[in-house]
C-alpha positions in Angstrom: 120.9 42.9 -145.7 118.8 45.8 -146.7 115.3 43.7 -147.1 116.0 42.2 -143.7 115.9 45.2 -142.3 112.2 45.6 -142.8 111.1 43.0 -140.7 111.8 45.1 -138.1 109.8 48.5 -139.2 106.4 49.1 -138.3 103.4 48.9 -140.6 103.6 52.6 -140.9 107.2 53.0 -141.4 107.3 50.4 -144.4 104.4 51.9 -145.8 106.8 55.5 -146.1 109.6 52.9 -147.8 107.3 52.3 -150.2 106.1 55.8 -150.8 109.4 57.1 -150.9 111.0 54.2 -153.3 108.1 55.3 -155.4 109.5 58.3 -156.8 113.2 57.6 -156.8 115.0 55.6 -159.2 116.5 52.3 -158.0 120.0 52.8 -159.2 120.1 56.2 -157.5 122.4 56.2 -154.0 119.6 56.7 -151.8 116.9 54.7 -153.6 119.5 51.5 -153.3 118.4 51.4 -149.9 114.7 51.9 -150.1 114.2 49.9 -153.3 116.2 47.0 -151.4 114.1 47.6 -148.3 110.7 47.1 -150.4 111.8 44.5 -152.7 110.2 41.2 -153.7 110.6 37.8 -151.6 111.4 36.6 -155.4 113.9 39.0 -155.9 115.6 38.7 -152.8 115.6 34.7 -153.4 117.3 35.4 -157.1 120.2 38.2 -154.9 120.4 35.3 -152.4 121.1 32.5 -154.8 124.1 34.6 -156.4 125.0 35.3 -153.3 125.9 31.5 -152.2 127.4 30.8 -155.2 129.7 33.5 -155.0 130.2 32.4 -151.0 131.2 29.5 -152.5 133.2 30.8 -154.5 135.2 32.5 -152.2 135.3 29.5 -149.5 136.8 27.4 -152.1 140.1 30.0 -151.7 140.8 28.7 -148.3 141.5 25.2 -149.8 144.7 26.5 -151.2 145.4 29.9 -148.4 145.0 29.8 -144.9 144.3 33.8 -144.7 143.1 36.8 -146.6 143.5 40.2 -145.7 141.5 43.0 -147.4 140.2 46.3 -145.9 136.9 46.9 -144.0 135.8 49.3 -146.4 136.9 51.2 -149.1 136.8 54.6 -147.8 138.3 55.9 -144.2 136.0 55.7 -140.9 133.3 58.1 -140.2 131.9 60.1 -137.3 129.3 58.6 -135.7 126.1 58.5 -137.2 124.3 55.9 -135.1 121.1 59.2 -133.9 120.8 59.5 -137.8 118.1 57.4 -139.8 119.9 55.2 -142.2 119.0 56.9 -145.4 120.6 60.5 -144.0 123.9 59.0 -143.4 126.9 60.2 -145.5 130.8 59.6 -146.2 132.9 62.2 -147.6 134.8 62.2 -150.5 136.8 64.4 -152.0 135.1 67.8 -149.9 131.5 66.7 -151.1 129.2 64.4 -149.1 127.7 61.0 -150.8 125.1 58.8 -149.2 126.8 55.9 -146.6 125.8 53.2 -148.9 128.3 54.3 -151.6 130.7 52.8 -150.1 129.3 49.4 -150.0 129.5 49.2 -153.8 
């Protein structure tokens, strides 16, 4: 989802991804997102390849249930963030704020 998301930025704005994913780590919270953003067309094929197996996976479940029910996410809604570039968004937890995307994981 995240390297999708860079077809859409401008020359200039990738350009900053790549900057910025330069000097943070890629397992950090906030460099997830960048480092995804920037990230190979090879890499992306190898994420997308586990990704349909384990969509097969999970389709094969419906040959035995008709329904699953799980949460949307694993934390409780947030305020609207939509004005707020992607990287500044946050949840809550516990009184101390941690980047959107941690709850994704």
């Amino acid at each position: 989802m995240y390297a999708t998301s860079s077809a859409t930025a401008t020359d200039a704005a990738f350009a900053a991804d790549v900057a910025a994913a330069e000097k943070i780590p890629a397992h950090s919270p906030s460099g997830l997102f960048l480092h995804s953003r920037i990230m190979r067309h090879r890499d992306w094929y190898v994420a997308d390849e586990a990704r349909q197996k384990l969509r097969a996976t999970r389709a094969s479940y419906f040959d035995e249930h008709d329904i699953l029910i799980t949460p949307a996410t694993p934390t409780a809604a947030v305020l609207d963030q939509a004005s707020t570039p992607s990287p500044q968004r946050y949840i809550t937890v516990d009184g101390q704020k941690r980047s959107f995307y941690d709850q994704t994981s």
